[in-house]
Each structure stands twice: as C-alpha cells, then as structure tokens.
N, CA, C and O atoms as a MOPAC input file, in Angstrom:
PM7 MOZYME 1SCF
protein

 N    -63.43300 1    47.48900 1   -22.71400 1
 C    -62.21500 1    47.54000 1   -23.50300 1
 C    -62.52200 1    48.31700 1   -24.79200 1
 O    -63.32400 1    48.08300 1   -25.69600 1
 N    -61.66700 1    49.28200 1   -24.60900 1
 C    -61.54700 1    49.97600 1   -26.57600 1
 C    -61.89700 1    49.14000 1   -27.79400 1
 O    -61.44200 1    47.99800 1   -27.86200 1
 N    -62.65000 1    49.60600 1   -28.73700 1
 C    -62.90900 1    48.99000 1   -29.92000 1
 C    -61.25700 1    48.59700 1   -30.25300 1
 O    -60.93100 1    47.43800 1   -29.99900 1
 N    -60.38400 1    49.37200 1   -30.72000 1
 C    -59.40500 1    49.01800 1   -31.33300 1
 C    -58.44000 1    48.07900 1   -30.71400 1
 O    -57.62900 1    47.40600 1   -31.34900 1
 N    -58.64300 1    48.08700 1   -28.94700 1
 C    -57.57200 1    46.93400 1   -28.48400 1
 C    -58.51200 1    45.27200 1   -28.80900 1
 O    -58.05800 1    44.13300 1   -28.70000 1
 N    -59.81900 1    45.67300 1   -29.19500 1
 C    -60.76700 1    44.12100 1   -29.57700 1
 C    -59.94500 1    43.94100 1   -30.66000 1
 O    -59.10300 1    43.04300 1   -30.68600 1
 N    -60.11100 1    44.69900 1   -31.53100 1
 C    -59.44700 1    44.54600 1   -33.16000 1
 C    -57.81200 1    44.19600 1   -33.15800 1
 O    -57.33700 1    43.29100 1   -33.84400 1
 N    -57.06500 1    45.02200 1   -32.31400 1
 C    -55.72900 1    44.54300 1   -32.43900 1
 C    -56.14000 1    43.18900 1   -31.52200 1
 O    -57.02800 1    42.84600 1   -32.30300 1
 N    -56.17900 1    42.36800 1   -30.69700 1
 C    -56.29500 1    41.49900 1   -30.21600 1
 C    -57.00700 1    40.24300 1   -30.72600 1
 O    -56.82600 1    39.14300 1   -30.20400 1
 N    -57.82400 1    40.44500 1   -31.76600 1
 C    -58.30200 1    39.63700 1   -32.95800 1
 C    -57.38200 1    39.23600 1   -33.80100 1
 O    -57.12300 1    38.06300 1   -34.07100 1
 N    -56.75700 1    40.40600 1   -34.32600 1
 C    -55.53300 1    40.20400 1   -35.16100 1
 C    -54.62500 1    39.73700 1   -35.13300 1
 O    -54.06900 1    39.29500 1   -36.13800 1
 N    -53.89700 1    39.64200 1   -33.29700 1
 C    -52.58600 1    38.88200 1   -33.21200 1
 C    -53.39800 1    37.42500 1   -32.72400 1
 O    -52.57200 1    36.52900 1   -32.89800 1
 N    -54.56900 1    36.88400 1   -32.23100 1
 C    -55.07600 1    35.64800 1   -32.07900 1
 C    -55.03300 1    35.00700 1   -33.63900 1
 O    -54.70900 1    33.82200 1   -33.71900 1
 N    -55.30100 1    35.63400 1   -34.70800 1
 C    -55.39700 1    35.05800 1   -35.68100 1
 C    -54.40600 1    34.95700 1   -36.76000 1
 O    -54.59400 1    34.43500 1   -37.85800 1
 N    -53.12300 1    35.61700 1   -36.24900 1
 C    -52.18500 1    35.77100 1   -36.52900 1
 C    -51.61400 1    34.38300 1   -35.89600 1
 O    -51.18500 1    33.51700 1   -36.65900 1
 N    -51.61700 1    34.18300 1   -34.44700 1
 C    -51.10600 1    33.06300 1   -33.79500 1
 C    -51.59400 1    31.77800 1   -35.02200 1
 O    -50.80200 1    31.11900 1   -35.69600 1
 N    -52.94200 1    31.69000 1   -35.05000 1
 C    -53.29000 1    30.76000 1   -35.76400 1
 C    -53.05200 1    30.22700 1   -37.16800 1
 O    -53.08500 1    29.07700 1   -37.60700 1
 N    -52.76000 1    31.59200 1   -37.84000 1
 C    -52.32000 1    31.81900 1   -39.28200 1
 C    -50.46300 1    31.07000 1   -39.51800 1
 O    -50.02800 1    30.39600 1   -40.45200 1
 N    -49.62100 1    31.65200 1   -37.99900 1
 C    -48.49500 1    30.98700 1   -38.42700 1
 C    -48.21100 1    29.53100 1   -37.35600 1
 O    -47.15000 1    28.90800 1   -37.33500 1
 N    -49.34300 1    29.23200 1   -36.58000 1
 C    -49.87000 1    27.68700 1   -36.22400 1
 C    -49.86600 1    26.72500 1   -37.25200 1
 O    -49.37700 1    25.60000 1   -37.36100 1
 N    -50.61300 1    27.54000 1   -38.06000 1
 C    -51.44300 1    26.41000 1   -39.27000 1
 C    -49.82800 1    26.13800 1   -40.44400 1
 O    -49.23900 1    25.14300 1   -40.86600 1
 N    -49.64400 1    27.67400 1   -40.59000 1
 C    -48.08100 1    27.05500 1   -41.34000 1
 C    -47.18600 1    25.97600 1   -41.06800 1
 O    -46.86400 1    25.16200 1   -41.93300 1
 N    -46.71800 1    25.94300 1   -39.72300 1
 C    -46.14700 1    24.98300 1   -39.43600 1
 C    -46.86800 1    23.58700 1   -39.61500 1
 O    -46.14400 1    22.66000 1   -39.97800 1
 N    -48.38700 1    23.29500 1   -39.37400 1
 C    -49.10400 1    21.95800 1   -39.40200 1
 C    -48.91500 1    21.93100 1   -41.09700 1
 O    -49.17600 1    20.86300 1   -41.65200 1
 N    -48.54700 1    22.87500 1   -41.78200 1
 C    -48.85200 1    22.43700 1   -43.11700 1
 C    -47.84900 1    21.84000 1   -43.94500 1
 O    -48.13700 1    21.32000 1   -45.02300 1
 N    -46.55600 1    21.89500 1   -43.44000 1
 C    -46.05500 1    20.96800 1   -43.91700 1
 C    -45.19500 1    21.47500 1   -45.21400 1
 O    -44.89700 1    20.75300 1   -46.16500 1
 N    -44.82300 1    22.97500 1   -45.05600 1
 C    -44.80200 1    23.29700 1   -46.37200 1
 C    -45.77700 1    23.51800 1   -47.53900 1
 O    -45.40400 1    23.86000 1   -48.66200 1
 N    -46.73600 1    23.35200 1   -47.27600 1
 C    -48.20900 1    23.82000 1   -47.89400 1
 C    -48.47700 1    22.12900 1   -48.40200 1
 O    -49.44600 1    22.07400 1   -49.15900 1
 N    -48.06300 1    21.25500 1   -48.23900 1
 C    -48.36600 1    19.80800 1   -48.49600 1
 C    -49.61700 1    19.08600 1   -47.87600 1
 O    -50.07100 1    18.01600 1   -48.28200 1
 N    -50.09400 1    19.81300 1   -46.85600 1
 C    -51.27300 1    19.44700 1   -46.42300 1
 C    -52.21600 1    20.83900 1   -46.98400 1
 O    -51.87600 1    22.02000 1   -47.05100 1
 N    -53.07500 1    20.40200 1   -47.22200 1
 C    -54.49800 1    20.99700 1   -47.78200 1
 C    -55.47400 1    22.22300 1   -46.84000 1
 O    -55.68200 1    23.39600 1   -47.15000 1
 N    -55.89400 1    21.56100 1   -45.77000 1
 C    -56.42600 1    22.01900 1   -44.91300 1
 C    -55.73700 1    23.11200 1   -43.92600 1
 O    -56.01300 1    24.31200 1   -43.90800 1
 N    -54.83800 1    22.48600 1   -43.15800 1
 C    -53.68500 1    23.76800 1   -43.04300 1
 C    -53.18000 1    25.01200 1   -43.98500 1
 O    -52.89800 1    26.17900 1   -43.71000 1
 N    -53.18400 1    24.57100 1   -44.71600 1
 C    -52.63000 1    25.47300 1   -45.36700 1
 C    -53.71500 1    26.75200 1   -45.64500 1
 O    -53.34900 1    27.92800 1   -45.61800 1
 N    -55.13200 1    26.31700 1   -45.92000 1
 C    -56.17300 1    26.78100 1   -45.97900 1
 C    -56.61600 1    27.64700 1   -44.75600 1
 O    -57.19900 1    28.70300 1   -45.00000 1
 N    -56.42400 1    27.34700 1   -43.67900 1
 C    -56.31700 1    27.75400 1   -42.56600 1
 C    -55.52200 1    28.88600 1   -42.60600 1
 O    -56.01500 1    29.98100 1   -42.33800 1
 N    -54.49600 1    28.78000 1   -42.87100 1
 C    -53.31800 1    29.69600 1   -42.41000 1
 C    -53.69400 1    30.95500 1   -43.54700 1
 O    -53.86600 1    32.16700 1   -43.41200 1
 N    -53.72500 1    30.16600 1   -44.55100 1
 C    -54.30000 1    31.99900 1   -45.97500 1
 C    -55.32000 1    32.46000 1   -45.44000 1
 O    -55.40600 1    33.67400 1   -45.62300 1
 N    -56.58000 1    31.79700 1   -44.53800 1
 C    -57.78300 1    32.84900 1   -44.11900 1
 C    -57.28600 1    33.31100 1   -42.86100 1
 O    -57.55700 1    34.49000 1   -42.63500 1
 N    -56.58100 1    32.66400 1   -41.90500 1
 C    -56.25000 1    33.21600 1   -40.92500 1
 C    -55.50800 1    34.44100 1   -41.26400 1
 O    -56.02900 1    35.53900 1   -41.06900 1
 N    -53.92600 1    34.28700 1   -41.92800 1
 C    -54.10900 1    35.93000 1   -42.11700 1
 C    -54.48800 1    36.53400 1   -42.63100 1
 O    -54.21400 1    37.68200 1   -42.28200 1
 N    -55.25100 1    36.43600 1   -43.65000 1
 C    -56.56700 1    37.28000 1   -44.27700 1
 C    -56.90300 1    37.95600 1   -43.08800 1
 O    -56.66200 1    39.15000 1   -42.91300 1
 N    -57.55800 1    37.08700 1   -42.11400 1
 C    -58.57900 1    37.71300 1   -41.05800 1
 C    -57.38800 1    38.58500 1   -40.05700 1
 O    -57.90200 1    39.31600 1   -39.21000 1
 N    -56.20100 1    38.56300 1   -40.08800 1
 C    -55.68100 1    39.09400 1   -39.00800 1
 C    -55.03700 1    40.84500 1   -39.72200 1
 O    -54.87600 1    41.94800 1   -39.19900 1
 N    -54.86100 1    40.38500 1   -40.90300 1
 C    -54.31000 1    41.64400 1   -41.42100 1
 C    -55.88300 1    42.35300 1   -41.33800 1
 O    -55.78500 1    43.55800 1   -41.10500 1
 N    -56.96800 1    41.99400 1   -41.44100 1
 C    -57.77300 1    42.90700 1   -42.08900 1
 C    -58.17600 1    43.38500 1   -40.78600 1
 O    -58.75500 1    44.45800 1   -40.96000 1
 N    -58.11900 1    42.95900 1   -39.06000 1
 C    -58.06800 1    43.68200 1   -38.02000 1
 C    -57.16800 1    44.37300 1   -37.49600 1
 O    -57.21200 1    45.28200 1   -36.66700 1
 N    -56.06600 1    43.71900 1   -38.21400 1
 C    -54.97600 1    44.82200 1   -37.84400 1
 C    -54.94000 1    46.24800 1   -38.67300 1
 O    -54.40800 1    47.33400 1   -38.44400 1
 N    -55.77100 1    45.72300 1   -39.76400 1
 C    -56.30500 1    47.39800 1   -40.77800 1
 C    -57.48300 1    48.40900 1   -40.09600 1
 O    -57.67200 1    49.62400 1   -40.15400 1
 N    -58.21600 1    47.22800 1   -39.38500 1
 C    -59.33900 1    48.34300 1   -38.72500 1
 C    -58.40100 1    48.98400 1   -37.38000 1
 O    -58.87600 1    50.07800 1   -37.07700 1
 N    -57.44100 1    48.68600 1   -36.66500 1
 C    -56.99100 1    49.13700 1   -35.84300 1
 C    -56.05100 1    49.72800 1   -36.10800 1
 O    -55.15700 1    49.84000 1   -35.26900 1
 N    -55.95300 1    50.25600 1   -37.26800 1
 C    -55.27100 1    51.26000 1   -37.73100 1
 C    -55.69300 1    52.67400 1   -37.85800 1
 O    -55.07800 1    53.67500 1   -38.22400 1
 N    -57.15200 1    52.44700 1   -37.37800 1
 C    -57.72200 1    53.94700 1   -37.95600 1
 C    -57.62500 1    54.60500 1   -36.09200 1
 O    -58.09000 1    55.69800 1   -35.76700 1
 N    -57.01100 1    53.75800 1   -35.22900 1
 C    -57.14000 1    54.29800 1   -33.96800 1
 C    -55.88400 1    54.77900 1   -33.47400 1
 O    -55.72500 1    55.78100 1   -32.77600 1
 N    -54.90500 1    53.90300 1   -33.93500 1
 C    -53.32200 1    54.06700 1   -33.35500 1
 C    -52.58300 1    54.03800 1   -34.23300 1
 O    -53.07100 1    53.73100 1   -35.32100 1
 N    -51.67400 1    54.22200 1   -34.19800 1
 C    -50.26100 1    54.41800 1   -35.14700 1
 C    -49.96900 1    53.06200 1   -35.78000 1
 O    -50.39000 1    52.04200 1   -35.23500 1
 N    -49.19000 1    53.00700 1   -37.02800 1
 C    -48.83700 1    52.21500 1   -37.39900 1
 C    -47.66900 1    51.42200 1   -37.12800 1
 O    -47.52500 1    50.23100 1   -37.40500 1
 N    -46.68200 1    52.33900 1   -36.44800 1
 C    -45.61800 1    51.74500 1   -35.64100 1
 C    -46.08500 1    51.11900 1   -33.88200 1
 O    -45.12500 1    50.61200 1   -33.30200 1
 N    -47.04300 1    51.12900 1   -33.30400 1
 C    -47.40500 1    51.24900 1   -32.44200 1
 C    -48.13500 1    49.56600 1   -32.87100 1
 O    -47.73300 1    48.42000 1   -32.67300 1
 N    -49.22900 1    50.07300 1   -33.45900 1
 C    -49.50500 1    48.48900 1   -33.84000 1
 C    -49.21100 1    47.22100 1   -34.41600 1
 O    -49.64600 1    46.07900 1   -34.26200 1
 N    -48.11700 1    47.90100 1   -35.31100 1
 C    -47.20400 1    46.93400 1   -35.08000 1
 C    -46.30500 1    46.12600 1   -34.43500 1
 O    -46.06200 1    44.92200 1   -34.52600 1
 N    -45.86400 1    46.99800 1   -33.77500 1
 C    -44.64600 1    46.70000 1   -32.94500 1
 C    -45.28600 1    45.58200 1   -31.99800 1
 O    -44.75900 1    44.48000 1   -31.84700 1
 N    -46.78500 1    46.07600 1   -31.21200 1
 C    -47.43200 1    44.99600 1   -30.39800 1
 C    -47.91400 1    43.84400 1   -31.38800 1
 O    -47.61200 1    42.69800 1   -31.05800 1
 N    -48.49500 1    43.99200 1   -32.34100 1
 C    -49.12100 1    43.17200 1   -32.98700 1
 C    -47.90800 1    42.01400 1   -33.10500 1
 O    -48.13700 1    40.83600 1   -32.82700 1
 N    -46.68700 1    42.45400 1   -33.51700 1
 C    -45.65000 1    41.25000 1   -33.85900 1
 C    -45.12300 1    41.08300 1   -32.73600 1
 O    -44.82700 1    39.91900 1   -32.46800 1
 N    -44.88500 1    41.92500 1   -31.92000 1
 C    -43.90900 1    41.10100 1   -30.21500 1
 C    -44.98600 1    40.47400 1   -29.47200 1
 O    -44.44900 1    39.69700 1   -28.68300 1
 N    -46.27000 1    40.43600 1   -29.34100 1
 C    -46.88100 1    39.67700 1   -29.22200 1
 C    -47.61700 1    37.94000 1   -30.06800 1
 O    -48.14200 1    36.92100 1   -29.61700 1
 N    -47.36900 1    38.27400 1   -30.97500 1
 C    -47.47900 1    36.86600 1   -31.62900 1
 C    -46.53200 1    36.32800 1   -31.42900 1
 O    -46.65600 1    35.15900 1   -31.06500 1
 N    -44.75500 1    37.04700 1   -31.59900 1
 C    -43.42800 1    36.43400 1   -31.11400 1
 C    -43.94800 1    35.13300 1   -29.89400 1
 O    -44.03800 1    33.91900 1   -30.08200 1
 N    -44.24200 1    35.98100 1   -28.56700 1
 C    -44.30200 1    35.57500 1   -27.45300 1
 C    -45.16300 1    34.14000 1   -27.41500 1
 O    -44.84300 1    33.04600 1   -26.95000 1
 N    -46.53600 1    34.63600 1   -28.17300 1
 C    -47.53800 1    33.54400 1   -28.02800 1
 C    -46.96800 1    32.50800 1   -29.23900 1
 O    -47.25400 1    31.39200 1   -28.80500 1
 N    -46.41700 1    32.36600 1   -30.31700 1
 C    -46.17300 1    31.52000 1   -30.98300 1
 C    -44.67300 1    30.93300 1   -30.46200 1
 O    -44.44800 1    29.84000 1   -30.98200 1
 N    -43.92000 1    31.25300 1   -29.83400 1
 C    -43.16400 1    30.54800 1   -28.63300 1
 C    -43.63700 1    29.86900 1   -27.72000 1
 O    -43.10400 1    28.77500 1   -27.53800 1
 N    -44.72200 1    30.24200 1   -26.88400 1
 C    -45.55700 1    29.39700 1   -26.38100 1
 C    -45.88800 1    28.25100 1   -26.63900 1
 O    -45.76700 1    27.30200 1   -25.86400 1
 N    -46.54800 1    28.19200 1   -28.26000 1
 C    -47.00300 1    27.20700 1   -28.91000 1
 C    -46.05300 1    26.52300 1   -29.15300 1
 O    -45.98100 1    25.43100 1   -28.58900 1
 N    -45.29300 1    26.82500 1   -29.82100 1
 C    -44.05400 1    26.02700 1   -30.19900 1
 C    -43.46700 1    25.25900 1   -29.09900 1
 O    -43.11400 1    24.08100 1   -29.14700 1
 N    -43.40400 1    26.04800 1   -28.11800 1
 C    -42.99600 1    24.95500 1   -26.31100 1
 C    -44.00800 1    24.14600 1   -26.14800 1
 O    -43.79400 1    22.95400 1   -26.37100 1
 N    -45.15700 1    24.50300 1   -25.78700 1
 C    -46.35900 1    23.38300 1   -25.62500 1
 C    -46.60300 1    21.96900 1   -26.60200 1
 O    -46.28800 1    20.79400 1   -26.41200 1
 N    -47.35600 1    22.70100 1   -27.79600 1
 C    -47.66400 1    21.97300 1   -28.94000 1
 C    -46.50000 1    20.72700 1   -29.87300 1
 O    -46.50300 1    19.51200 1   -30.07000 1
 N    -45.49300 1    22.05000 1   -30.28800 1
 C    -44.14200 1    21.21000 1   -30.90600 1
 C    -43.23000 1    20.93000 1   -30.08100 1
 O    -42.16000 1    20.55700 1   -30.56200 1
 N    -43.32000 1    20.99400 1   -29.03300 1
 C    -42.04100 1    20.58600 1   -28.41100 1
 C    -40.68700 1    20.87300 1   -28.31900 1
 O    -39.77500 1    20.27100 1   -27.75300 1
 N    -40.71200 1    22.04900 1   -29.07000 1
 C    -39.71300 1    22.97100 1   -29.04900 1
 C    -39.26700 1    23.51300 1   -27.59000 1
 O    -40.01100 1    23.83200 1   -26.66300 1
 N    -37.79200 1    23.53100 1   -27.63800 1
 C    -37.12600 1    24.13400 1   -26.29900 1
 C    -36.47400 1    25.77800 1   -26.36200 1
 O    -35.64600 1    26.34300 1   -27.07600 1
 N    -37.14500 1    26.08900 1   -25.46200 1
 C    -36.54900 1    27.60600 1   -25.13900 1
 C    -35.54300 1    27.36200 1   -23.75500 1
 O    -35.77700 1    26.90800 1   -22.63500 1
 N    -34.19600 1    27.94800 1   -24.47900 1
 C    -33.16600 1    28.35100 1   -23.50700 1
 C    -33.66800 1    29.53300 1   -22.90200 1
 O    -34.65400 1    30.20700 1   -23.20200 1
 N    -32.61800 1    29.70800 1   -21.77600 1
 C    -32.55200 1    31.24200 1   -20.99500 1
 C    -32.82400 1    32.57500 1   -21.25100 1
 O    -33.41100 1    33.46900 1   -20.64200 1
 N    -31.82700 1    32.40700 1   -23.07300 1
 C    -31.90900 1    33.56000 1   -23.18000 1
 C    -33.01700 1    33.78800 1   -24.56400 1
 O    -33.04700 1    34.88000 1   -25.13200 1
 N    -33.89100 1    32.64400 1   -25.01000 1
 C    -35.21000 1    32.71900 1   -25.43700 1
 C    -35.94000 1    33.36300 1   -24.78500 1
 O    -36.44100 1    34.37500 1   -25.27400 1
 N    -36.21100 1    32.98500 1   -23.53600 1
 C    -36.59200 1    33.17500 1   -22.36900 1
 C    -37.00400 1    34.46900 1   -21.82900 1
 O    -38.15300 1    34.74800 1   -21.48700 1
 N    -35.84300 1    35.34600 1   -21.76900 1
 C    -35.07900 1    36.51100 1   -21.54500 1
 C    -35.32100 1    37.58200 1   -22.53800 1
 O    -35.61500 1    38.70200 1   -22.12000 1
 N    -35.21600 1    37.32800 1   -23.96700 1
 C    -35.61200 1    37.58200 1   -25.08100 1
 C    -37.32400 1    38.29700 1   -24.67800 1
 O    -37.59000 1    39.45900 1   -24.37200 1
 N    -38.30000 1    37.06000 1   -24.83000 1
 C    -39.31000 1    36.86400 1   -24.88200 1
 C    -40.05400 1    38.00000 1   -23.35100 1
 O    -41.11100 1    38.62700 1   -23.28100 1
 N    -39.13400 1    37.86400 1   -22.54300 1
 C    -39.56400 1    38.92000 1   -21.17700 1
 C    -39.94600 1    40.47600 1   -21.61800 1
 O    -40.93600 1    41.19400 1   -21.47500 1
 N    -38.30600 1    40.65000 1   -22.38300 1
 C    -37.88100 1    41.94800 1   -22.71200 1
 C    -38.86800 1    42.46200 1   -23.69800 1
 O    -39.10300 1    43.66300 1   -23.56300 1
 N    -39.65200 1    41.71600 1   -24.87800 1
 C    -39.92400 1    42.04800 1   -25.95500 1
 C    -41.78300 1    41.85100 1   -25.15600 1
 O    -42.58800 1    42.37500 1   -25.92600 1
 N    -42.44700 1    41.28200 1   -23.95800 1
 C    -43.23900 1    41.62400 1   -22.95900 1
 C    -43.41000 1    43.03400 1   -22.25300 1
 O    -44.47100 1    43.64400 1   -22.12900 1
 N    -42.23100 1    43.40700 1   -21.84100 1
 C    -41.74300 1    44.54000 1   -21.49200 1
 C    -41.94300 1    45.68300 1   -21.93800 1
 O    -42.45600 1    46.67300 1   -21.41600 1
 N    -41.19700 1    45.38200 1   -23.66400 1
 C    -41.60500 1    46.56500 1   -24.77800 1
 C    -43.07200 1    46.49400 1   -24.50200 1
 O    -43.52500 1    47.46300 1   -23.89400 1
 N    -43.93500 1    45.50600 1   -24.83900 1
 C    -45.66700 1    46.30400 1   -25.20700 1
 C    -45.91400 1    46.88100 1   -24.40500 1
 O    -46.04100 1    48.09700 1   -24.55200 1
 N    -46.12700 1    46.17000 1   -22.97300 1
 C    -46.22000 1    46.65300 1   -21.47900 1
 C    -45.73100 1    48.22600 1   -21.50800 1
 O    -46.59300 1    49.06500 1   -21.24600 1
 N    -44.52900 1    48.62900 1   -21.78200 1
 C    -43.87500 1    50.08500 1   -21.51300 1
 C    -44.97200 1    51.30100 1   -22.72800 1
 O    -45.55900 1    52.37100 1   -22.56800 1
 N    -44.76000 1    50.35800 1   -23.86900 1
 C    -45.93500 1    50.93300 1   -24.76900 1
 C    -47.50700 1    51.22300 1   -24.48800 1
 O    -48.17000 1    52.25100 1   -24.62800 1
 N    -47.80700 1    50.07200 1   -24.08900 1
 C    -49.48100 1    50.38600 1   -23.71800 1
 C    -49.60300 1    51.21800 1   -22.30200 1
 O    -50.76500 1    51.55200 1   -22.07100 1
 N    -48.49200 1    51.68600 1   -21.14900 1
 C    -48.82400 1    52.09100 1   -19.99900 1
 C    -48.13100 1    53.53800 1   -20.23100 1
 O    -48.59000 1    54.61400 1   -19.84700 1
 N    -47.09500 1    53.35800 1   -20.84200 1
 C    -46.40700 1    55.16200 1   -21.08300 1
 C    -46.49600 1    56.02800 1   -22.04800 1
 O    -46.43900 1    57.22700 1   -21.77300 1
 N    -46.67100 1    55.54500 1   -23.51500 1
 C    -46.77100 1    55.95500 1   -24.75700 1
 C    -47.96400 1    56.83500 1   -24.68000 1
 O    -48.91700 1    56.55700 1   -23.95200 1
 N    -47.90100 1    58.33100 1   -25.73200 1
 C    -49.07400 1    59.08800 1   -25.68900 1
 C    -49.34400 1    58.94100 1   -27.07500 1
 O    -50.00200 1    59.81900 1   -27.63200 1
 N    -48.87800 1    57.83000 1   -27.79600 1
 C    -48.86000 1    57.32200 1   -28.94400 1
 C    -50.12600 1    56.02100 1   -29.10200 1
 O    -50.43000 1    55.65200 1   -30.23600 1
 N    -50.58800 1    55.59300 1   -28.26100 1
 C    -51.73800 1    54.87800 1   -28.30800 1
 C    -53.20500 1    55.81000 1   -27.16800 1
 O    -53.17100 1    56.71100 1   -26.33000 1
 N    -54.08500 1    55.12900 1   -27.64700 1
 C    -55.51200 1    55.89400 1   -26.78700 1
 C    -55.34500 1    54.94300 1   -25.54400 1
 O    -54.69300 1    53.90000 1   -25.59100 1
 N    -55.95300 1    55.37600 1   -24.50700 1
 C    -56.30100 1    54.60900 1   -23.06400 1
 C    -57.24600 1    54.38800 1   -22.99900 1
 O    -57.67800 1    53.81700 1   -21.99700 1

C-alpha cells in the first residue's frame, strides 16, 4: 500500500477516535475524553498534512470526511445506540460510492 493511503488512513482512524472521544466527553465535562479527543485530532490532522504532499487537497478531503461520516455512523449504531433510517442508510452508500468512484476513476489521486 502507498505511503500516503497509510497516512490518509491513520488520519480518518484517528479522526474516528477524536470525534468518539467527543461524544464520551460529555461536553468536555469529563477529563480524559476530552484529552483524548484534542490528541486524537492533533494526530489526525497532522496525517492528513503528510498526505497532502501526495494528493490533492480536495481529494483528501473529500475521502478523509465521507469516510469518517460512514465509520462514525457505525459507531454511533453499534456503541450509542443510535438508529439509522433508510435514507441514513442510503445517504451513507452514496457518500461510499463517492470515495470508491474517486479512488478507482480519478487521475486526481496516485494508484
């Protein structure tokens, strides 16, 4: 795997975790969470900066955030117990779709 898909893929894992920890925090009322969540995105912006020197900035973005979308929906179904309707659902396919169409057609990222 490409250096830069390690780095973008660091970035949205720690991104997941960064807006994980927000929610455990309670509004920043818990300590530890909250602590969590400022190094987590510390650590996610600063891979999403090294994977900047490979791909576009619209490019890494666009995955970097429709992918945390997806996986912090996840969490939110699993963990909190949050319910996704149909068209969450549907939503969440389409915005799958986008990276997918991006990482397989775009001459805007490296292979």
């Amino acid at each position: 795997m490409p250096v830069h898909y390690i780095y973008l893929l660091l970035a949205i894992i720690a991104e997941v975790i960064g807006t994980s920890a927000m929610q455990a925090s309670a509004q920043f009322t818990r300590f530890w969470p909250s602590v969590l969540m400022v190094a987590a995105y510390m650590a996610s912006f600063y891979f999403m900066s090294s994977t900047l020197k490979y791909m576009p900035v619209s490019i890494v973005y666009a995955i970097w955030s429709g992918l945390g979308i997806v996986f912090i929906a996840i969490i939110g179904w699993l963990w909190y117990k949050q319910s996704l309707d149909f068209a969450a659902i549907l939503g969440l396919a389409l915005i799958i779709a986008g990276v997918a169409i991006i990482h397989l057609f775009s001459n805007s990222t490296l292979h």
